[in-house]
MMTF fields as JSON, N, C-alpha, C and O atoms, coordinates in Angstrom:
{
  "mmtfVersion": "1.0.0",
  "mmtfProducer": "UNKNOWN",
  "numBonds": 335,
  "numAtoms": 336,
  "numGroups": 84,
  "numChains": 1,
  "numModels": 1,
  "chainsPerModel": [1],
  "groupsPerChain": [84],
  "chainIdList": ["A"],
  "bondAtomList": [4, 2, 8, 6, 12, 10, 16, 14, 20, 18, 24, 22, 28, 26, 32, 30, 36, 34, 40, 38, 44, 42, 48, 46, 52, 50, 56, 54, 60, 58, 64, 62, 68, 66, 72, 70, 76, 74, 80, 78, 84, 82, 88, 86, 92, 90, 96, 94, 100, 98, 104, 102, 108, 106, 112, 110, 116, 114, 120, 118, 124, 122, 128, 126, 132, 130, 136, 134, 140, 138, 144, 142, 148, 146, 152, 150, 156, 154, 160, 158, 164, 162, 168, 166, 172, 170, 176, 174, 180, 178, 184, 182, 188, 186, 192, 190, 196, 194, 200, 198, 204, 202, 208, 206, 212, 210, 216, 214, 220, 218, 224, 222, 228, 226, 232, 230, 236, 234, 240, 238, 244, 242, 248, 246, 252, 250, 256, 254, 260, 258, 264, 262, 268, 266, 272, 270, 276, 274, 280, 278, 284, 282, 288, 286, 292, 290, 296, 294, 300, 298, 304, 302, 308, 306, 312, 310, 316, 314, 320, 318, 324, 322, 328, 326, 332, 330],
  "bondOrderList": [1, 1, 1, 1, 1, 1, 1, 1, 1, 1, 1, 1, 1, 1, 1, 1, 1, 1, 1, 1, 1, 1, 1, 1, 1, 1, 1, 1, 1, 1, 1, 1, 1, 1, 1, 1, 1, 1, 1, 1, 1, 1, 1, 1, 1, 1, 1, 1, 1, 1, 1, 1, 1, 1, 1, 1, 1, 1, 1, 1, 1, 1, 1, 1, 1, 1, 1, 1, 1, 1, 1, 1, 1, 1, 1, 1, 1, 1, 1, 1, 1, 1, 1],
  "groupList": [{"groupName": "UNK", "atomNameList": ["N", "CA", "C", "O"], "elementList": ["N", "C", "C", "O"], "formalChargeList": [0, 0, 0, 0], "bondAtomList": [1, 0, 2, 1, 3, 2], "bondOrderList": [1, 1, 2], "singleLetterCode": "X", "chemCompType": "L-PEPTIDE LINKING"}],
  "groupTypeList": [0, 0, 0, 0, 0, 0, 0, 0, 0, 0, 0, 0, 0, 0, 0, 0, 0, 0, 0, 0, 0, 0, 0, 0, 0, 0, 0, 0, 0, 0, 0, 0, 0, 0, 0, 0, 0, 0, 0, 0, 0, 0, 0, 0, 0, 0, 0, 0, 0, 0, 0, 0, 0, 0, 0, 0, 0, 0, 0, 0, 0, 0, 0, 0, 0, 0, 0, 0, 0, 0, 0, 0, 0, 0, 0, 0, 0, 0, 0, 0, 0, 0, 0, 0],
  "groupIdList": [1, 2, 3, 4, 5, 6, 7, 8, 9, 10, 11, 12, 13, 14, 15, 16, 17, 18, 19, 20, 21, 22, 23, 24, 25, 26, 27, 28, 29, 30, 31, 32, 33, 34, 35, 36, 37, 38, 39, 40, 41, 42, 43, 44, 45, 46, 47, 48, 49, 50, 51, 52, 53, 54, 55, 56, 57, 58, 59, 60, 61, 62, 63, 64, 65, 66, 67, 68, 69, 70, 71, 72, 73, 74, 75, 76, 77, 78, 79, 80, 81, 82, 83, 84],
  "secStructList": [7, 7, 7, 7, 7, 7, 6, 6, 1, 7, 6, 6, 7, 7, 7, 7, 7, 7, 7, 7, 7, 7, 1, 1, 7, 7, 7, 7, 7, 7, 7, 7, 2, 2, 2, 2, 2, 2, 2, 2, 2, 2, 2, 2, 1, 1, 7, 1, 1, 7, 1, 6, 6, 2, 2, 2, 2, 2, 2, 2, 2, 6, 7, 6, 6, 7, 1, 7, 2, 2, 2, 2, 2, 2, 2, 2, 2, 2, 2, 2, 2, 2, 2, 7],
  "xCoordList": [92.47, 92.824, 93.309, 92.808, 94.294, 95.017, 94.994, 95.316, 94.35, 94.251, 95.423, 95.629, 96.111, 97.015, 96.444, 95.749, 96.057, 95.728, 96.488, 96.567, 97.043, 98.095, 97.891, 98.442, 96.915, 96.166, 97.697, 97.46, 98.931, 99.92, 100.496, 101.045, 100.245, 100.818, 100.37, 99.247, 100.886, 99.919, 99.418, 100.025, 98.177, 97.74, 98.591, 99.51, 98.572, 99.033, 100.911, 101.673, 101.021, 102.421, 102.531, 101.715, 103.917, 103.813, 104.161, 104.62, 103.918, 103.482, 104.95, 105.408, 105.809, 107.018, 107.135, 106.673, 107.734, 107.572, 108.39, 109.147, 108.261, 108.791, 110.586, 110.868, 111.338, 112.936, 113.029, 112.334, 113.893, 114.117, 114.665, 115.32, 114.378, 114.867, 116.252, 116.777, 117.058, 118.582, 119.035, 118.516, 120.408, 120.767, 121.601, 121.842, 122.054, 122.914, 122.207, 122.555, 121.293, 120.807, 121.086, 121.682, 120.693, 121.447, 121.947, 121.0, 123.073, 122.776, 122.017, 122.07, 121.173, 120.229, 120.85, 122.029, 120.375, 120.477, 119.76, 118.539, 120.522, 120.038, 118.819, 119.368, 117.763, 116.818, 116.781, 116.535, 117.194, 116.909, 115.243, 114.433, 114.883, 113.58, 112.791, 111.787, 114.153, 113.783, 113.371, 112.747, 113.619, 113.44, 112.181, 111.405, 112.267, 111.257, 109.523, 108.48, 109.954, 108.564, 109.005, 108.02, 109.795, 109.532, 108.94, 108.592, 108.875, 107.964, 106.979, 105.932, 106.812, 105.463, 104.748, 104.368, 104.623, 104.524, 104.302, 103.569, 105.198, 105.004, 103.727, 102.757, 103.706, 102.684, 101.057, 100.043, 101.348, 100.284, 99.498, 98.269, 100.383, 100.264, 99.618, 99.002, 99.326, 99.289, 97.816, 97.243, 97.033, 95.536, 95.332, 96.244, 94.198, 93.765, 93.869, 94.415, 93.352, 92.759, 93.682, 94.288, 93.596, 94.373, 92.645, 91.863, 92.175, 91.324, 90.753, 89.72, 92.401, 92.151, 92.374, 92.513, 92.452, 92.196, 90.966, 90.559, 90.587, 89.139, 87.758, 86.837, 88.557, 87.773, 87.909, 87.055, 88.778, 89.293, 88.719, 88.496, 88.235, 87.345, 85.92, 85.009, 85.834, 84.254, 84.009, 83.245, 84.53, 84.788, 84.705, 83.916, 85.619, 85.588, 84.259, 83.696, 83.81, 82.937, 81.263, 80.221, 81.62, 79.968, 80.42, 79.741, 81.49, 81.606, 81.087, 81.754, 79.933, 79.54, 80.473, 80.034, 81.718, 82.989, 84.031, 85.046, 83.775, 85.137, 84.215, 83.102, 85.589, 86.352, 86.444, 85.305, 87.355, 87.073, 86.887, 87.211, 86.432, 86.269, 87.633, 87.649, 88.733, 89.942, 90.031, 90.038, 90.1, 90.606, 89.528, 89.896, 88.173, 87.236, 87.56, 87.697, 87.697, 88.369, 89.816, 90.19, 90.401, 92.108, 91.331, 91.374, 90.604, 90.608, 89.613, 89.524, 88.928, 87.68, 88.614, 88.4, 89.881, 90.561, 91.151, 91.721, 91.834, 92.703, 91.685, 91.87, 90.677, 89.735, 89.359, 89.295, 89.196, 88.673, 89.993, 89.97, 90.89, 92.029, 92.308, 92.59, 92.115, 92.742, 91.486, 91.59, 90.315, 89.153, 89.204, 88.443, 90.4, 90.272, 90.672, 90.421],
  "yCoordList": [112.967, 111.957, 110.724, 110.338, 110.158, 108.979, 107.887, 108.046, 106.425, 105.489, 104.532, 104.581, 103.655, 102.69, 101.987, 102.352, 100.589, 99.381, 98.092, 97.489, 97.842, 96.526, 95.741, 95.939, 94.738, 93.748, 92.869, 91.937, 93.151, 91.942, 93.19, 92.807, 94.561, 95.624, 95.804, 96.288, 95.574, 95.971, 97.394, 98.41, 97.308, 98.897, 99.725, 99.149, 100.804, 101.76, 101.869, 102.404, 101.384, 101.509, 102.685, 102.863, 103.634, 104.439, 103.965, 102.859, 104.824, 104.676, 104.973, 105.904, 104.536, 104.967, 105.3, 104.443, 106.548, 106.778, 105.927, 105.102, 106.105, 104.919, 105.695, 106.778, 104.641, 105.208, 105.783, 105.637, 106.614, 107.587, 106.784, 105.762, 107.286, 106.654, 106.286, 106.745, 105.328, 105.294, 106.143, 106.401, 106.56, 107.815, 107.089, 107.723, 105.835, 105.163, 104.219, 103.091, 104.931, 104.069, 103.17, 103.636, 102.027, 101.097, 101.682, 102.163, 101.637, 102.696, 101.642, 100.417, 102.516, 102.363, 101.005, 101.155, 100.247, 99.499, 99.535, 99.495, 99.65, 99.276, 98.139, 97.071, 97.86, 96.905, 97.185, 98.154, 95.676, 95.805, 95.614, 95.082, 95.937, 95.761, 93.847, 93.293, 93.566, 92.026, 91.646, 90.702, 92.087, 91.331, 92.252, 91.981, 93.315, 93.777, 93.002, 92.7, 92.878, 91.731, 90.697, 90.409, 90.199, 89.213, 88.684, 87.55, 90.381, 90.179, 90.674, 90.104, 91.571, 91.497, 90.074, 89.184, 89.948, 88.43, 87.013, 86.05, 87.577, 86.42, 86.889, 86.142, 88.432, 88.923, 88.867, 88.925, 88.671, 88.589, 87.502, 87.557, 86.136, 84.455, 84.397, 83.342, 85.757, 85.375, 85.39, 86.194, 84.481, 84.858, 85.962, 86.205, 86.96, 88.11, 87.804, 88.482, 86.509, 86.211, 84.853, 84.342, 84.196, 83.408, 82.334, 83.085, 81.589, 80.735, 80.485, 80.877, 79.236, 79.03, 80.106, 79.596, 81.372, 82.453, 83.416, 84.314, 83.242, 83.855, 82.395, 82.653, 80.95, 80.356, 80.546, 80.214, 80.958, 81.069, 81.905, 81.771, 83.17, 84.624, 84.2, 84.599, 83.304, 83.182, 82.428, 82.86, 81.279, 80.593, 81.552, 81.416, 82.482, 83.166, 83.959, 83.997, 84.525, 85.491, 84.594, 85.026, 83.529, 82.594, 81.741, 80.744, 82.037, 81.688, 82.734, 83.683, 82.388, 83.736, 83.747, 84.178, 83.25, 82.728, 83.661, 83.817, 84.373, 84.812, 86.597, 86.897, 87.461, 87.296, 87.036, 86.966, 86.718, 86.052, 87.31, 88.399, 87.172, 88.114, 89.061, 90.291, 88.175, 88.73, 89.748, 90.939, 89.429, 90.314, 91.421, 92.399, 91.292, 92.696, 93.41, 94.633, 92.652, 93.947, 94.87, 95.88, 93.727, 94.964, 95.765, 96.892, 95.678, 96.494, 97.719, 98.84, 97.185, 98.264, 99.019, 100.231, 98.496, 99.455, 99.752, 100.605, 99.662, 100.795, 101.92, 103.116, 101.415, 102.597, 103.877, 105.105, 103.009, 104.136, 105.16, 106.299, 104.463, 104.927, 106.301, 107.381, 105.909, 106.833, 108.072, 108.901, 107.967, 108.508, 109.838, 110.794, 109.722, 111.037, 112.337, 113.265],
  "zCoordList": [109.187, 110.163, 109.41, 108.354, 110.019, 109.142, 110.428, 111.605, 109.528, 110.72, 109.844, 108.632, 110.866, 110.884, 111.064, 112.013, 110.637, 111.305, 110.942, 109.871, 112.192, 111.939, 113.243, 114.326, 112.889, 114.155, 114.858, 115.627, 114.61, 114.624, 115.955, 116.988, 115.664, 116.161, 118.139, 118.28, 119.098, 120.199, 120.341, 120.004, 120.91, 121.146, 121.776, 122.357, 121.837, 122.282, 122.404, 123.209, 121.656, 121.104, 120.035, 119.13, 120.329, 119.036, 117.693, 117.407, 116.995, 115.472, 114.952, 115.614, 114.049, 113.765, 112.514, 111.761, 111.814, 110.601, 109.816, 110.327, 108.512, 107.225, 107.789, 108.303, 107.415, 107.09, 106.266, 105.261, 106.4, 105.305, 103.901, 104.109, 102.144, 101.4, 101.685, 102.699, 100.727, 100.686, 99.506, 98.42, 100.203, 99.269, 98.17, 97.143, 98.296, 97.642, 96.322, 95.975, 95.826, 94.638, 93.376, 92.405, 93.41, 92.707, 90.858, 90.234, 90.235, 88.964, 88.042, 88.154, 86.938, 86.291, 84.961, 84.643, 84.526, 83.829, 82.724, 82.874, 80.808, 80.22, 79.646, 79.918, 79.142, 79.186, 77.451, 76.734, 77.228, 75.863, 75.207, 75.967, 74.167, 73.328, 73.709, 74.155, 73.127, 73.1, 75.058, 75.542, 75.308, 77.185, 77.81, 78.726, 77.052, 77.758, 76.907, 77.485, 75.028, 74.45, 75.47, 76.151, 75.754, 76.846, 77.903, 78.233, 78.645, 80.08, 79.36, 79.668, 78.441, 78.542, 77.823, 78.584, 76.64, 76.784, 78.374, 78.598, 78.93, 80.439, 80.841, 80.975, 81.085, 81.99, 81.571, 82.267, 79.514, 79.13, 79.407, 79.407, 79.735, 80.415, 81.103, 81.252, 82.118, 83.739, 83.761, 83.027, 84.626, 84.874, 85.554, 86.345, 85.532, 86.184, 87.044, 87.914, 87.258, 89.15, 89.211, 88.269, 91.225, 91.379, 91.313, 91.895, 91.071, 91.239, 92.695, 93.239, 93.378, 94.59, 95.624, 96.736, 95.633, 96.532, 96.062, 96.8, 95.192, 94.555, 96.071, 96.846, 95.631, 96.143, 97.89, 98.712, 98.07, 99.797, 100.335, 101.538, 99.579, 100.091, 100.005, 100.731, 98.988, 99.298, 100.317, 101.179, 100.441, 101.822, 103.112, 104.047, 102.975, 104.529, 104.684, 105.778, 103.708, 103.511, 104.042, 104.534, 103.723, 103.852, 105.154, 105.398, 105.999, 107.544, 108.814, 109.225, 109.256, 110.113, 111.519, 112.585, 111.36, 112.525, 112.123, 112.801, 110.888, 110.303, 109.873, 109.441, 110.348, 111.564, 112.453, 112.914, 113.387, 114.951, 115.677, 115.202, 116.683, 117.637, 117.984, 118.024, 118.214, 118.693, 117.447, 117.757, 116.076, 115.533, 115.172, 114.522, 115.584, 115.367, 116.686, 116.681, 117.886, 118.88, 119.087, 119.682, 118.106, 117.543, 116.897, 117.391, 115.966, 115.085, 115.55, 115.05, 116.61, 117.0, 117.982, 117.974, 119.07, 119.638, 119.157, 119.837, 117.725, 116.768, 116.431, 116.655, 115.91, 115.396, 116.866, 116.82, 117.927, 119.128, 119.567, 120.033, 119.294, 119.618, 118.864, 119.384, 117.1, 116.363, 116.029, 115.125, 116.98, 116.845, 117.75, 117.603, 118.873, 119.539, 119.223, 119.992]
}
């Protein structure tokens, strides 16, 4: 059984499959040595984590308001829905 859940989605609307790939694929591009030590280098820069969204989850998590109601009953009529 495969559940969808997309709270933005109304109930009981059908489900539409992905589009098919494009057959027209962009052609492949050389990447030299030097650009690729490059990104990696950038990527080595990057912090694991974002700080102020590490701090935003704990925030929501220690609000007994969050989630709101509206969005535990999308999600409880997606689940009853995709349960039959």
């Amino acid at each position: 059984m495969q559940i969808q859940l997309n709270p933005f989605r109304p109930t009981g609307s059908p489900v539409r499959p992905p589009p098919p790939p494009s057959r027209s694929a962009p052609p492949l591009q050389a990447v030299s040595p030097g650009a690729t030590n490059s990104l990696r280098s950038a990527l080595d820069q990057l912090p694991l984590s974002r700080p102020e969204e590490v701090d935003r989850a704990r925030a929501l998590i220690s609000d007994a308001a969050y989630p709101t109601d509206q969005v535990l009953n999308v999600v409880a009529g997606l689940l009853a829905q995709n349960l039959q």
